[in-house]
C-alpha positions in Angstrom: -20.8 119.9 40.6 -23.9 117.7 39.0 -23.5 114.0 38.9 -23.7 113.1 35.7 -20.1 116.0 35.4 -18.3 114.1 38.0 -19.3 110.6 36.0 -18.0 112.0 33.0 -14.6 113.6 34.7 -14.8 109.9 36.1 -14.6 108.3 32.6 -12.4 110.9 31.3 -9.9 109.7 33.6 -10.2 106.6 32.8 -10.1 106.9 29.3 -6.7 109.1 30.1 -5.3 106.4 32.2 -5.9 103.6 29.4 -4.5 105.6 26.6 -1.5 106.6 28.5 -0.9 102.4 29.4 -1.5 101.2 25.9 1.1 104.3 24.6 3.8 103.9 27.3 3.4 100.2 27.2 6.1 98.8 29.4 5.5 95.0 28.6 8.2 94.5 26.0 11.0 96.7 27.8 11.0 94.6 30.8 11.7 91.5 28.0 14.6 93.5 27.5 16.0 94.4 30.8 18.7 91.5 31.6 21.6 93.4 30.1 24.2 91.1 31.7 24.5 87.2 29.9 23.1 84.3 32.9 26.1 83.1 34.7 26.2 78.8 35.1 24.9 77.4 37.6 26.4 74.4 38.2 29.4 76.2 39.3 27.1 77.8 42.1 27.6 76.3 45.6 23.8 77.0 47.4 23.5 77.4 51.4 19.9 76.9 52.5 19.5 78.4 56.5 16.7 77.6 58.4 15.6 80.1 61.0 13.8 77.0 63.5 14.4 73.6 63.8 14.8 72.0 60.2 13.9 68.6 61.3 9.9 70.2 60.9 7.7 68.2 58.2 7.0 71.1 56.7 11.0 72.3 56.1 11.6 68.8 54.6 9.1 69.3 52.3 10.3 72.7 51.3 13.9 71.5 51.2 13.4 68.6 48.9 11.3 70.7 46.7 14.2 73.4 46.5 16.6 70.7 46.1 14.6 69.3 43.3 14.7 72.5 41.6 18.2 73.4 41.9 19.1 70.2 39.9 16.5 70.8 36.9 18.4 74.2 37.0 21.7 72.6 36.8 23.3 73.2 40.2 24.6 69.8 41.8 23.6 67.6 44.8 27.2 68.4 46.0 27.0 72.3 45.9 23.6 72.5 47.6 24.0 72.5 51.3 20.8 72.4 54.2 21.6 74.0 57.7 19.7 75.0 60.6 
């Protein structure tokens, strides 16, 4: 088979590949997939396990910044719990 066939097969394919994306186009039915309503969260009680030691800098770190986001997502200091 010539090169300049195998370029144009090539872009072909490519050409297949794009149209088939931009008809199929599975960006809005993933905006759509939740089918169940979000349950609260401050009624969640979290349990954070640490495989290793926790008292390492870099799990502190980590921890806080979980902690910190847990509570902009609504779940208590009292239901979040650290352990090694």
């Amino acid at each position: 088979m010539p090169l300049s066939c195998k370029v144009r097969l090539t872009r072909l394919r490519h050409l297949l590949l794009w149209f088939a994306l931009l008809v199929l186009d599975p960006g809005p039915g993933l905006a759509y997939a939740r089918t169940q309503p979000r349950s609260e969260l401050a009624a969640k009680t979290i349990l954070v396990l640490h495989a290793f030691e926790s008292t390492i800098p870099a799990f502190s770190v980590t921890d806080k910044g979980i902690s910190e986001t847990l509570q902009a997502g609504g779940v208590s200091n009292l239901n979040q719990f650290f352990e090694l």
